[in-house]
C-alpha positions as CSV (number, residue, x, y, z in Angstrom):
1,X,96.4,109.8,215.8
2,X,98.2,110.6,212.7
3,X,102.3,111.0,213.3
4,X,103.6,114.3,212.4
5,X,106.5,114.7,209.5
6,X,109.7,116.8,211.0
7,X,110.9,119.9,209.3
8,X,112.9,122.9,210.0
9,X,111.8,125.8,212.0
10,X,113.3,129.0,212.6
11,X,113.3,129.9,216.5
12,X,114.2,132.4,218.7
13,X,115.7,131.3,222.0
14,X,115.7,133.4,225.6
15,X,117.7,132.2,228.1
16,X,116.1,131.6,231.5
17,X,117.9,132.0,234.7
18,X,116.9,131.6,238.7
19,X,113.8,133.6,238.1
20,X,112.4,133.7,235.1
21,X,112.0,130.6,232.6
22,X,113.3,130.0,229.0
23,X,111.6,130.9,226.1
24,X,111.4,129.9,222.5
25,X,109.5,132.8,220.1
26,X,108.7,131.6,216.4
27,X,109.2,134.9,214.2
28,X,108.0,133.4,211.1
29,X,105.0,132.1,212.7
30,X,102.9,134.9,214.2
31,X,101.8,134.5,218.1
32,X,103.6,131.1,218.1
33,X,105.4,130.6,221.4
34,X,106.6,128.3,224.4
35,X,108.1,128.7,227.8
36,X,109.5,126.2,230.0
37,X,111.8,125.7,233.3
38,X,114.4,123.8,231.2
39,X,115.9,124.4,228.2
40,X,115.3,120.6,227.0
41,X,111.2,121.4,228.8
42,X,111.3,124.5,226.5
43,X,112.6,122.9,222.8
44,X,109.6,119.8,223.8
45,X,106.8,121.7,224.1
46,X,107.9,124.6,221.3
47,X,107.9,120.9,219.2
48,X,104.1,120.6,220.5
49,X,102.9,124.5,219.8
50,X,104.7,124.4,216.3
51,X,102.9,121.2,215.2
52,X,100.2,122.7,216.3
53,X,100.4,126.2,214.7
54,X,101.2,124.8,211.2
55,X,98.2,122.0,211.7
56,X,95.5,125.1,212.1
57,X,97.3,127.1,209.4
58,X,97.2,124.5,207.1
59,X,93.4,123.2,208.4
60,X,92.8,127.1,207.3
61,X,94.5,127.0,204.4
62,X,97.2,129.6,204.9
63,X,100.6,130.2,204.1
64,X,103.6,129.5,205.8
65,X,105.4,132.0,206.3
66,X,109.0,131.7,207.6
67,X,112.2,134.0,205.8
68,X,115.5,134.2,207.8
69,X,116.1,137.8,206.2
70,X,113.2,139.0,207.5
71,X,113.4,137.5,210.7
72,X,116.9,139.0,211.2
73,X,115.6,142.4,210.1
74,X,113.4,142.6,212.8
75,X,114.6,144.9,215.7
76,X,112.4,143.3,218.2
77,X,114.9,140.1,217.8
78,X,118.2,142.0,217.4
79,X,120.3,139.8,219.8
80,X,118.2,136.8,219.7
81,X,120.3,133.4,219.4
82,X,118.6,131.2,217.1
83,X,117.9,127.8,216.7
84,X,116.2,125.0,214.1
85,X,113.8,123.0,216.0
86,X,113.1,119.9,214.3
């Protein structure tokens, strides 16, 4: 299996609490997402879905899309803390 390079990736993070679990939405990345009981569960699989989205985007020859001005101009993610998974 070939190993993956690292980079940068703009996240949203939702906090989970006793009842529901913690999410991670890529903006920049459409219908890219992961869920998880942990926070550290959460950042490991959004790693897994991220790789994966770029791998079919690029296997499609698409763009990447992924601009933190338009990310933070989005209402649905007014509030959202962010993150850089790498």
């Amino acid at each position: 299996m070939e190993k993956r390079q690292k980079g940068k990736v703009l996240s949203s993070l939702n906090r989970g609490n006793d009842v529901t679990a913690y999410g991670v939405i890529v903006p920049g990345l459409p219908g890219c997402l992961s869920v998880g009981d942990t926070l550290a569960e959460t950042t490991k699989n959004a790693e897994e879905v991220i790789g994966t989205w770029i791998e079919t985007a690029l296997d499609a020859d698409s763009t990447l899309p992924n601009r933190l001005e338009m990310v933070r101009a989005n209402p649905d993610h007014a509030g959202d803390a962010f993150a850089v998974i790498v």
